[in-house]
C-alpha positions, 0 to 999 in steps of 0.5 A: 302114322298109326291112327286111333279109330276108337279115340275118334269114335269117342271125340266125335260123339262127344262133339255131337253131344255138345252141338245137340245140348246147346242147339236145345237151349232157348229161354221156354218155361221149364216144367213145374208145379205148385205144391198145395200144402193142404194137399186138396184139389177140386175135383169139379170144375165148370166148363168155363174155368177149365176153357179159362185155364186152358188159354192161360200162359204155361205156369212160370212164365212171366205172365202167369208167374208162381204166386208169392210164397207158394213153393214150386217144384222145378223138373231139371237134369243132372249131367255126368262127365260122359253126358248121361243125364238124369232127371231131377226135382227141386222145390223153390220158395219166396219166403220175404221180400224187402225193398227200398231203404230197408233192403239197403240197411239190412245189406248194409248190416250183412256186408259194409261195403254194400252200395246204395241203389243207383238213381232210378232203382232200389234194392230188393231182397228175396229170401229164398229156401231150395230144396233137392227133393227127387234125382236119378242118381244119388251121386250127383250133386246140385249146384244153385246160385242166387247170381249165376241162376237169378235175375229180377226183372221188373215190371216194365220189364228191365233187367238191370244190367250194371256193375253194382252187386249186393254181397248177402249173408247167409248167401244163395250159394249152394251145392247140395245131394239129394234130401239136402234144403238150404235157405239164404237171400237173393238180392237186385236192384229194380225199378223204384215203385216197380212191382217185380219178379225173380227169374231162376233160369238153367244154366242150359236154358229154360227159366220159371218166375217167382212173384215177388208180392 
């Protein structure tokens, strides 16, 4: 039997890849910033609000979440099929939430067949904007999506988990390069009267809140 070193050379260091890409997967906060749109930051700070800042939570984690309305730039990575990566950035914005009966009609207006919230939740609509801003390589595309990546979580901390879905139009579903932006609505069900967060979450692990009012 004749057996192919190289072929085995390259198989067991793509094994290795993907036992190393998966061993770093966890749920920490990704790295992100938040875009001042004046563009102006004080260049004074006493010493009590730096030693403030300093025991505040990493921004984008649920307790020190991103400021409703404020856009985030996320730093992410794209993967080619032979597992090169390449660093990407993105912008996310909350642009409107509605909720309750309003975020029930206005699914209702975008897709009949829409189901009212189940006892004990209500729908909430987050329309959102993204926007592809930096990457490494202008041959890979970005794919985001308002199911596979977002989660809201409310404020006690549920995340619903049943079967009901709210189909939206436009929906946040997108493939896109690098200089693209698109905007459409997220949607979930949270709990009634519950303040609550939106959860964009990597597909290989790392997540960032949005704050949702």
């Amino acid at each position: 039997m004749k057996i192919n070193f190289p072929n085995i050379f390259k198989l067991c260091l793509t094994g290795l890849f993907i036992v190393t890409v998966l061993g770093g997967c966890g749920q920490d906060t990704k790295d992100v910033t938040i875009k001042d749109e004046d563009e102006k930051q004080e260049e004074v700070q006493t010493e009590e609000t730096e030693k403030k800042e300093e025991t505040k939570s990493k921004l984008g984690s649920r307790t020190n979440p991103v400021p409703f309305k404020k856009t985030v730039t996320v730093e992410d990575e794209l993967y080619n099929d032979e597992g090169e990566s390449f660093p990407i950035k993105f912008d996310l914005t909350v642009l409107e939430v509605i909720r309750g009966e309003d975020a029930y009609q206005k699914l209702k207006s975008m897709n009949e067949f829409n189901e009212p919230a189940p006892e004990g939740y209500e729908w909430l609509l987050a329309k959102t904007k993204v926007k592809f801003t930096e990457s490494a390589t202008e041959d890979l595309s970005f794919h985001i999506d308002g199911i596979m990546n977002f989660e809201m979580v409310s404020e006690n901390g549920d995340i619903y988990s049943g079967d009901i879905i709210g189909t939206t139009e436009p929906e946040f579903s997108y493939e896109m390069y690098v200089g693209n932006e698109k905007e459409g609505y997220i949607s979930g069900l949270v709990k009634t009267g519950e303040k609550a967060q939106l959860r964009y979450e990597e597909m290989l692990g790392g997540n960032v809140f949005l704050n949702l009012q």
